[in-house]
LUMZAGU-575990 format. One record per residue (C-alpha): chain; x, y, z; residue number from 1; residue in three letters. Coordinates in nm, 4 decimals, decimal comma. Layout:
<atoms>
["A" [X Y Z] NUM "ala"] ...
</atoms>
This chain:
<atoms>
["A" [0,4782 -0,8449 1,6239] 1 "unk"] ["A" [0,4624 -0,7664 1,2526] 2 "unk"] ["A" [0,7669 -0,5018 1,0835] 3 "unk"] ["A" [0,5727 -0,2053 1,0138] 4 "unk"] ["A" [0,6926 -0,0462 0,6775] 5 "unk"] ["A" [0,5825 0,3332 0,6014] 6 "unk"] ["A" [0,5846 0,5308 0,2737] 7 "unk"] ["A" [0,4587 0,8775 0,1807] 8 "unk"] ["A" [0,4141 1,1063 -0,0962] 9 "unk"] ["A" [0,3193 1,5031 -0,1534] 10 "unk"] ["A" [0,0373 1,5285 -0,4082] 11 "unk"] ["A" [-0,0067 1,8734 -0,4945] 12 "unk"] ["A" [-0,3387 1,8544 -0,5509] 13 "unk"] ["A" [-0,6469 1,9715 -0,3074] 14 "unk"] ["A" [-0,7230 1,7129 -0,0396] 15 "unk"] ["A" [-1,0851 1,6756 -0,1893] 16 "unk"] ["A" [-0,9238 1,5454 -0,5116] 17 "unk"] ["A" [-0,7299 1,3357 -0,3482] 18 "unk"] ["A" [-0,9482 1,1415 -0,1095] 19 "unk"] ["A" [-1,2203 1,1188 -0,3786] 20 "unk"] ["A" [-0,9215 0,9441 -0,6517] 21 "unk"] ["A" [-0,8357 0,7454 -0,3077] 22 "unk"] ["A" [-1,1357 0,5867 -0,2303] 23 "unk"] ["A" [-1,3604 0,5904 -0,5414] 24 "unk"] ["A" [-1,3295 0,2581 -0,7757] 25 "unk"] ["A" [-1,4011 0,4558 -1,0694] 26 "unk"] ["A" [-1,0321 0,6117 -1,0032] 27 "unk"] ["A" [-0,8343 0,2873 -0,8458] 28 "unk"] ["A" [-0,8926 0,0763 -1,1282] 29 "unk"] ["A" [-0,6770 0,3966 -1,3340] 30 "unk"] ["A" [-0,3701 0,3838 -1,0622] 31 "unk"] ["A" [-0,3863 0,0765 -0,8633] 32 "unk"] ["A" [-0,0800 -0,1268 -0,9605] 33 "unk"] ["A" [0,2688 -0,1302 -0,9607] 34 "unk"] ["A" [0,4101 -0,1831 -1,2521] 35 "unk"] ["A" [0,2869 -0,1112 -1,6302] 36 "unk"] ["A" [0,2212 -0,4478 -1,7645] 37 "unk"] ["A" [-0,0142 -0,5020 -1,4586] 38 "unk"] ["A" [-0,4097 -0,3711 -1,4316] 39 "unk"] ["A" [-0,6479 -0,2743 -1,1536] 40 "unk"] ["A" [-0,9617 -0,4284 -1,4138] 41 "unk"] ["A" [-1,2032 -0,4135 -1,1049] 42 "unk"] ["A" [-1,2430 -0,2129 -0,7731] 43 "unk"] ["A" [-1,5427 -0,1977 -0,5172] 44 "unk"] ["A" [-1,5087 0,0299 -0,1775] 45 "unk"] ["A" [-1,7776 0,0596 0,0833] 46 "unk"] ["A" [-1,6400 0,3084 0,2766] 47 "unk"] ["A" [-1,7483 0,2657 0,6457] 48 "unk"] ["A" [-1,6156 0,0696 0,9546] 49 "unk"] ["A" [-1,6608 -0,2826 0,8486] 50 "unk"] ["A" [-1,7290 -0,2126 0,5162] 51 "unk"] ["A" [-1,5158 -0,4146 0,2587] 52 "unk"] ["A" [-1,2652 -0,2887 -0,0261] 53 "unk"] ["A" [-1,1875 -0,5014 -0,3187] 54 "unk"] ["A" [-0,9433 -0,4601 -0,5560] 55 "unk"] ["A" [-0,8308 -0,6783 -0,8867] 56 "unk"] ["A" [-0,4577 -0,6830 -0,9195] 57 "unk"] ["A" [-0,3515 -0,8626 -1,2537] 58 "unk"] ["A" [-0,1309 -0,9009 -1,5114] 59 "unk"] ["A" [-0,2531 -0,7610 -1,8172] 60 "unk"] ["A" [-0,1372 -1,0840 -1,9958] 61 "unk"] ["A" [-0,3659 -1,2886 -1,7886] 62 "unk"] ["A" [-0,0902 -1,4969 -1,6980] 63 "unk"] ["A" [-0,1792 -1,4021 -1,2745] 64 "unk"] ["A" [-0,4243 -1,2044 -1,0814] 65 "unk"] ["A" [-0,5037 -1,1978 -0,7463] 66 "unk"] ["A" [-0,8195 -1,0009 -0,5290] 67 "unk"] ["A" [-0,6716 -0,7600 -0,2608] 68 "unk"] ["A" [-0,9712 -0,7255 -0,0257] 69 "unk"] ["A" [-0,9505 -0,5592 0,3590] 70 "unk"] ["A" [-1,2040 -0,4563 0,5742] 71 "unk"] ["A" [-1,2419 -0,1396 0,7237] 72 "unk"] ["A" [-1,1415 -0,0702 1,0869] 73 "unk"] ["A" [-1,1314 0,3246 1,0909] 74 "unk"] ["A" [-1,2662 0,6015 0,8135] 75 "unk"] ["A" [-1,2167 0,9315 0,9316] 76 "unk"] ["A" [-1,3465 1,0977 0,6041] 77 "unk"] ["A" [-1,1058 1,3039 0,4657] 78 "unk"] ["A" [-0,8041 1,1779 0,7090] 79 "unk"] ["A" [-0,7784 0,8485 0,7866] 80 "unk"] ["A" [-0,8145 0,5076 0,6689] 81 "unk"] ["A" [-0,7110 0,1632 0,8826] 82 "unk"] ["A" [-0,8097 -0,1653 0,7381] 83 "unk"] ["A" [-0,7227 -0,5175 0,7835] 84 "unk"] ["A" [-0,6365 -0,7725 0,5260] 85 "unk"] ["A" [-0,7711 -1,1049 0,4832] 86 "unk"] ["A" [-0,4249 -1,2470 0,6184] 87 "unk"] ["A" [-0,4885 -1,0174 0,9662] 88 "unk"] ["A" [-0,2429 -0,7467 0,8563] 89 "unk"] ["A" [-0,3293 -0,4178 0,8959] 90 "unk"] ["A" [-0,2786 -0,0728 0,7278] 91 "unk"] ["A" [-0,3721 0,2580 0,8135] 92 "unk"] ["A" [-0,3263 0,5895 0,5904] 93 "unk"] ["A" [-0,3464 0,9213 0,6668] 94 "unk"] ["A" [-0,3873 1,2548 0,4603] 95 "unk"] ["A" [-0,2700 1,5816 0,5939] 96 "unk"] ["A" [-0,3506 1,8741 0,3548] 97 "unk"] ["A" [-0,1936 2,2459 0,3356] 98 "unk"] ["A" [-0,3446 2,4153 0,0442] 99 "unk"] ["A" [-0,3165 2,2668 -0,2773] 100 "unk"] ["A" [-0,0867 1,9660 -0,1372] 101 "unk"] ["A" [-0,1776 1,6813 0,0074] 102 "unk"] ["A" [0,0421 1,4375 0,2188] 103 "unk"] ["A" [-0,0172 1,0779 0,2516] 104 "unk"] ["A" [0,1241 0,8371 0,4425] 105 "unk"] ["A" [0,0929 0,4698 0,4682] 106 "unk"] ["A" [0,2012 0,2260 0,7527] 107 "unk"] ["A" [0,1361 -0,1116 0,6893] 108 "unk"] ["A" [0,1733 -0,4654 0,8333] 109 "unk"] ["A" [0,4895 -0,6676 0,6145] 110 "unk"] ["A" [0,4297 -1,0318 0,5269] 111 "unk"] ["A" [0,6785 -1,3252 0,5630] 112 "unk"] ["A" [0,6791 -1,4169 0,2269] 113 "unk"] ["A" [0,9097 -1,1419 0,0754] 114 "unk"] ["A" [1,1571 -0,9117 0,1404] 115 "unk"] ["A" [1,0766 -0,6015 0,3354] 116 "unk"] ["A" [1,2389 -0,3835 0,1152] 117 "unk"] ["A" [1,0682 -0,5586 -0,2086] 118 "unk"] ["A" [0,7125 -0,4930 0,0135] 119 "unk"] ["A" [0,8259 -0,0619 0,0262] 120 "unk"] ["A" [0,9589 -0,0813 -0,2940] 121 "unk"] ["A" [0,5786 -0,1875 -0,4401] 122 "unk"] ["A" [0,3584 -0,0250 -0,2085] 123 "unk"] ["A" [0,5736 0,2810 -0,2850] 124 "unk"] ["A" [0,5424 0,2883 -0,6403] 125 "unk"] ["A" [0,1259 0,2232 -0,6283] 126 "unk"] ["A" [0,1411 0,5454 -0,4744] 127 "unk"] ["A" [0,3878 0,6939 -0,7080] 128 "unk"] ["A" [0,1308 0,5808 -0,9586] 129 "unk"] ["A" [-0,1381 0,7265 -0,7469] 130 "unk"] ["A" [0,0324 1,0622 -0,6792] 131 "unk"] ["A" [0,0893 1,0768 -1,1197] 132 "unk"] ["A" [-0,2883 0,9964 -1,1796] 133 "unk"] ["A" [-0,4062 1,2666 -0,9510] 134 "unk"] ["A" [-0,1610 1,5619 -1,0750] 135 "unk"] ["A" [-0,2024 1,4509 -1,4112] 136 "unk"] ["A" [-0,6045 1,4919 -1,3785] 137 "unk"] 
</atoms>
């Protein structure tokens, strides 16, 4: 059984604004990576049960780029998102709103190939990125 890892953030911003910066590709490709020297160039979501979301992670350099792609398991508009990965991993988020602030939280499969702590520390600061793109808009 896979190590589940969580992470969470408080957006104060309207849960509308939030799930449409979420889930529209016009708005990943402006938050989607982790650190500054990377890019999100591309991003395509078809947002239904079975429906696939793509994502270009690269370095801005060129130097390495990869395609994150899942396929959707769950999408409770609005609340909550589970997908699985092309390696079989899954992740599911939910978004809880009270007024102007929005909570999401993320549970996702690890991988073997690196630490657990490394795979927080990046998925956390996507949606550090994420949670400064939407308050900043």
């Amino acid at each position: 059984m896979a190590t589940k890892i969580t992470i969470s953030a408080l957006v104060n911003a309207p849960l509308e604004k939030v799930w449409d910066s979420w889930t529209k590709p016009e708005h990943i490709t402006k938050w989607n990576f982790a650190i500054d020297t990377w890019q999100c160039p591309t991003a395509s979501n078809d947002l239904k049960v079975g429906g696939k979301y793509i994502a270009r992670m690269e370095a801005k350099d060129g130097s390495f780029g990869f395609d994150f792609e899942a396929i959707y398991d769950v999408v409770i508009e609005k609340h909550e998102l589970t997908y699985t990965m092309t390696d079989g991993r899954k992740a599911t988020t939910i978004f809880i709103t009270t007024g102007n602030e929005t909570s999401i939280t993320t549970t996702f499969d690890a991988e073997n190939e690196n630490p657990v702590e490394m795979q927080q520390q990046g998925w956390q600061v996507i949606l550090d990125n994420f949670k400064k793109y939407v308050e900043s808009n």
